[in-house]
C-alpha positions in Angstrom: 106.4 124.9 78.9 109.1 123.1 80.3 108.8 120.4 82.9 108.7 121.7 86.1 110.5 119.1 87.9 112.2 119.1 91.4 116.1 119.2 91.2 115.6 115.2 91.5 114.2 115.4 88.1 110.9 114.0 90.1 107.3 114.3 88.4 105.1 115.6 90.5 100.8 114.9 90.3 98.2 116.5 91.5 95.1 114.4 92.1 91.9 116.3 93.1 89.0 114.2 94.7 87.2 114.8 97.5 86.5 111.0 98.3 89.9 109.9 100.3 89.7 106.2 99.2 89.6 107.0 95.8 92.5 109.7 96.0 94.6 107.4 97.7 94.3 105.1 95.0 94.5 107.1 91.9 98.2 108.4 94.4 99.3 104.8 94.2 98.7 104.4 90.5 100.6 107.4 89.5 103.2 106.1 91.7 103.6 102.8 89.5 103.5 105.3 86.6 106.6 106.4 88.1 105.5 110.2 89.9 107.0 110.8 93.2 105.3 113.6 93.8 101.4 114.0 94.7 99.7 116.4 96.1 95.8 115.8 97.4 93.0 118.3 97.1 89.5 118.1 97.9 88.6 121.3 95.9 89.5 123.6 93.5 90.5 126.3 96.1 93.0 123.2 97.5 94.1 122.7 94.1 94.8 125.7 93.0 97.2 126.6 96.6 99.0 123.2 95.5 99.6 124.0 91.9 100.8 127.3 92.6 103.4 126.6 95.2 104.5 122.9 93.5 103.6 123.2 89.9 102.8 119.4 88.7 103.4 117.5 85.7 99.6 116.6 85.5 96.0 116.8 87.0 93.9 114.1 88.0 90.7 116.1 88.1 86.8 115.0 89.5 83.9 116.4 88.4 82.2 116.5 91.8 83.9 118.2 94.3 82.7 118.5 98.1 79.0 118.3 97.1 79.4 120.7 93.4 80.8 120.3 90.1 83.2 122.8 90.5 86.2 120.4 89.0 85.8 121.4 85.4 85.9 125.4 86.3 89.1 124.5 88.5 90.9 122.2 85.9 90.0 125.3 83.4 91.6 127.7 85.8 95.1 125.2 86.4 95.5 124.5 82.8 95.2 129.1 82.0 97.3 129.9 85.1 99.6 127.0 85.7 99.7 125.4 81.8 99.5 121.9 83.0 97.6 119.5 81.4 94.5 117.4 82.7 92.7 114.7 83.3 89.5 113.9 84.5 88.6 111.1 86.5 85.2 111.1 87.1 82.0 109.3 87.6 80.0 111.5 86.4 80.1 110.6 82.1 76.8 111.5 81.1 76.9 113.4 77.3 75.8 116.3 78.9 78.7 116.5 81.2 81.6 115.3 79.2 80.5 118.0 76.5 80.7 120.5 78.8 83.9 119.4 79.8 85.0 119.1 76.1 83.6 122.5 75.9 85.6 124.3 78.5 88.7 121.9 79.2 89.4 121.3 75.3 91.4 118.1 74.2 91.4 116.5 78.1 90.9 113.2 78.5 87.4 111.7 80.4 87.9 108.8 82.2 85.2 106.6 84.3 85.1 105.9 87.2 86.4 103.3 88.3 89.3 103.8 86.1 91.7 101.0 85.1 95.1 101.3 86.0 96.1 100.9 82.3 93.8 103.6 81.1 94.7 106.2 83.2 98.4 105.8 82.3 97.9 105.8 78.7 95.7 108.7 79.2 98.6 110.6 81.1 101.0 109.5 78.8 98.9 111.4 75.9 98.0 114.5 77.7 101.6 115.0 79.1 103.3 113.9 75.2 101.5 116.7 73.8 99.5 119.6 74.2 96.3 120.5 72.8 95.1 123.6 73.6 
């Protein structure tokens, strides 16, 4: 796929996460990682509106969306219709759900919340270098 970039030559993130502290930080982070462009969601029905009129670079996906775990069925959808890659940012790390994410999101990154400013930019840096699925 190529990079859907803005004429700018922008990158554009979309972060979904339904707690607005938290999505307001993981914005400024990808910021200093250099992406003009976020969009905010607070569920995959959000998300998916977003990704189809401004496809991103990348996907900052919870687990736990507005009181269900809808986030892994979502980033499964964006990654089939919009081929973008993701990761997850979540606190929710327990083996049962990060194999189910392994399971149905193949090959993206879990990270814990809260995530590290250096971690998540070495995860985005993997997952938007090269594709796994």
């Amino acid at each position: 796929m190529a990079q859907s970039s803005s004429p700018t030559g922008s990158r554009r993130a979309l972060i979904v996460e339904d707690e607005p502290m938290i999505a307001l930080s993981l914005e400024a982070d990808m910021r200093e990682m250099g992406f003009d462009t976020c969009d905010l969601a607070a569920n995959g029905q959000q998300a998916r509106s977003h990704a189809m009129s401004n496809q991103p670079d990348v996907v900052l996906m919870d687990v736990n969306l507005e009181g269900g775990r809808e986030g892994i069925e979502a980033a499964r959808s964006l990654r089939e219709e919009c081929d973008v890659p993701v990761v997850f940012v979540t606190g929710h790390t327990d083996p049962d759900t990060v194999e189910r994410i392994h399971k149905v999101v193949p090959g993206a990154p879990v990270l814990p919340k809260p995530v590290w400013s250096d971690r998540l930019a070495d995860a985005v840096k993997a997952v938007m270098s090269f594709r796994m699925w």
